[in-house]
C-alpha positions in Angstrom: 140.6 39.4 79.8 140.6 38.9 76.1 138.0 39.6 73.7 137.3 38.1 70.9 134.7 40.1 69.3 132.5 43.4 70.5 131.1 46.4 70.1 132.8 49.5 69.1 134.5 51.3 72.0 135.6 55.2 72.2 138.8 57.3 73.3 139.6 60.8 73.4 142.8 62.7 73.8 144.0 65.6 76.1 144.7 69.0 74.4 148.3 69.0 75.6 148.5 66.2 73.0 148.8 68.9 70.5 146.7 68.6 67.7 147.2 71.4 65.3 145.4 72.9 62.3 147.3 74.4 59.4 146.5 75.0 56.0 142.5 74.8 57.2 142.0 71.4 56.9 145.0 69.5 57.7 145.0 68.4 60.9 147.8 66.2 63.1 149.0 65.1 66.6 148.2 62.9 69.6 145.1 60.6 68.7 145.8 58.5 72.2 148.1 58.9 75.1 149.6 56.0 76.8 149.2 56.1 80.7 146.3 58.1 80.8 143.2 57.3 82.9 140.2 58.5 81.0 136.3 59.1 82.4 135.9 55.2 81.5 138.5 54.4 83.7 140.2 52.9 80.9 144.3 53.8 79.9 146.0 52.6 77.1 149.1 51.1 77.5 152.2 51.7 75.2 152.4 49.7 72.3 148.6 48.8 72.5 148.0 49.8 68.8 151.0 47.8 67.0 149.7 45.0 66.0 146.5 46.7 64.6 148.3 49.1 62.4 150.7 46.2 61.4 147.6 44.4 60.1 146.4 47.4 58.4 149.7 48.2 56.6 149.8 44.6 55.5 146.5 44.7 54.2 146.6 47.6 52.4 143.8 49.4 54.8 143.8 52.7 56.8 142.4 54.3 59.9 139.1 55.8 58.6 138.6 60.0 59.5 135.1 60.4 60.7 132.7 62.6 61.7 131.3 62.1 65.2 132.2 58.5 65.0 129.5 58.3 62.0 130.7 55.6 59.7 128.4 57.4 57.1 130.3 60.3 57.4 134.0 60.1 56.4 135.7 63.2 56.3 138.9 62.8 55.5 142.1 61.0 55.4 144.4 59.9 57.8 147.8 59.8 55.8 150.3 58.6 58.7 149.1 57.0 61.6 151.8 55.9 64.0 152.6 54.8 68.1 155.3 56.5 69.6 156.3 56.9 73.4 153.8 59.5 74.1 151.1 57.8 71.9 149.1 57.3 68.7 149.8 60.1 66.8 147.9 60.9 62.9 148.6 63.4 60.4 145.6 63.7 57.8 143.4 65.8 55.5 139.9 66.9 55.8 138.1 66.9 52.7 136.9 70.5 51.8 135.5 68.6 48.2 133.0 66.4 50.6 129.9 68.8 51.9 130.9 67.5 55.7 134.4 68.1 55.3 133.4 72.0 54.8 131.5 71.8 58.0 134.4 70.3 60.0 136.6 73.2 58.6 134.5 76.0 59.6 133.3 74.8 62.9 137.1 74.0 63.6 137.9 77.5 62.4 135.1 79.1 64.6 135.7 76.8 67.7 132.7 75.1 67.9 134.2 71.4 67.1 137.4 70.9 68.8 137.6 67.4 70.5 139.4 63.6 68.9 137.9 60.5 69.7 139.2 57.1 68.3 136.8 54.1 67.4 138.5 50.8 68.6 137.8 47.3 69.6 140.0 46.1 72.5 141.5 42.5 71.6 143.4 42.3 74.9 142.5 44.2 78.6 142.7 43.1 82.0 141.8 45.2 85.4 144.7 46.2 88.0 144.3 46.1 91.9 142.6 49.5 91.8 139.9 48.3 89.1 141.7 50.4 86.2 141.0 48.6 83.1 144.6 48.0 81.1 144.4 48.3 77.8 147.2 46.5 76.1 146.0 45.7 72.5 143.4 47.5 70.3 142.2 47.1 66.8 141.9 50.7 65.5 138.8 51.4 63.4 138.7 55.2 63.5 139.7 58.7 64.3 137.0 61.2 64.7 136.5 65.2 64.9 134.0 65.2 67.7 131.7 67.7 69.7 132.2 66.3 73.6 135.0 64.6 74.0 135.0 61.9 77.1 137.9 63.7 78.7 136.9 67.3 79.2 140.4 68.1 78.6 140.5 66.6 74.8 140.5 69.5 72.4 141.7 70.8 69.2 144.9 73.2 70.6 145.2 75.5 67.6 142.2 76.5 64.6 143.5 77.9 61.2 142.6 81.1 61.4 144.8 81.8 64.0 147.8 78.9 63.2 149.6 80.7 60.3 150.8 83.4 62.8 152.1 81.0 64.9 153.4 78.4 62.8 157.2 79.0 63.3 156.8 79.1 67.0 154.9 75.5 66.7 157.6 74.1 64.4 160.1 75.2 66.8 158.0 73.3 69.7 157.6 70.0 67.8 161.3 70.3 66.8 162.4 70.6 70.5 160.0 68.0 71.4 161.2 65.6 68.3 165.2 66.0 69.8 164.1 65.2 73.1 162.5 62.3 72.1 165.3 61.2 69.6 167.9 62.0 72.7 169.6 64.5 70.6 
């Protein structure tokens, strides 16, 4: 199935993903995982995302940071956005300076906020045997902080009150996980 034009659609992404808080209000890891059936029945497949941040890079765009998916409510930046093996995996700033970027901060800190979500249109799907949709190309439109997250499991892993304890234990972690990856 290929689509042409529609509506927005919505993904979150599973805490083991990683996304970490440091600094209070910067704010990176997985935005998607590959492989992963979500309450949709939707997964991503790898690679889905290429040509979308291709386009962007060439056109001088970005992935918008949003609040709740509220295109009236940017929040921040997203300052690297890129697929890996595991994923789709940002790195970006929330905007203490913008009234809603203040919010996001201190409902992160306090736990109240901790979900992603990403705003997409699917260009390419088709269904397997089982009824799965396969996703194999998206345009990316978004990366939201949300409140309820579509897999239960989708939450913010660290907040920065607690991070700057832990931070040399996390680099270590992503280090590891950045050999593995690299084969090293």
């Amino acid at each position: 199935m290929t689509s042409e034009w529609g509506a927005p659609e919505r993904k979150f992404v599973r805490p083991e993903a990683g996304l970490t808080v440091t600094d209070g209000h910067v704010v990176a890891g997985y935005a998607s995982l590959f492989g992963v059936k979500d309450q949709g029945g939707d997964v991503v497949r790898k690679g889905a995302y290429a040509a979308s941040l291709k386009r962007l890079a060439a056109g001088g765009g970005r992935v918008k940071m949003l609040w709740q998916h509220d295109p009236a409510q940017p929040i921040g930046v997203w300052d690297e956005v890129r697929e890996d093996a595991t994923g789709l995996w940002v790195k970006g700033r929330i905007l203490t300076d913008v009234a809603k970027g203040r919010e996001a901060v201190a409902l992160l800190a306090a736990g109240a906020i901790d979900g992603l979500s990403i705003g997409y249109r699917t260009v390419k799907a088709e269904r397997d045997a089982k009824g799965v949709r396969q996703l194999s190309e998206l345009e990316l439109w978004e990366v939201s902080l949300v409140t309820f997250p579509m897999l239960p499991e989708a939450r913010v892993s660290a907040k920065a009150d607690t991070f700057s304890e832990d931070w040399r234990d996390v680099a270590a972690a992503f280090e590891a996980a950045r050999r593995d990856l690299a084969g090293t």
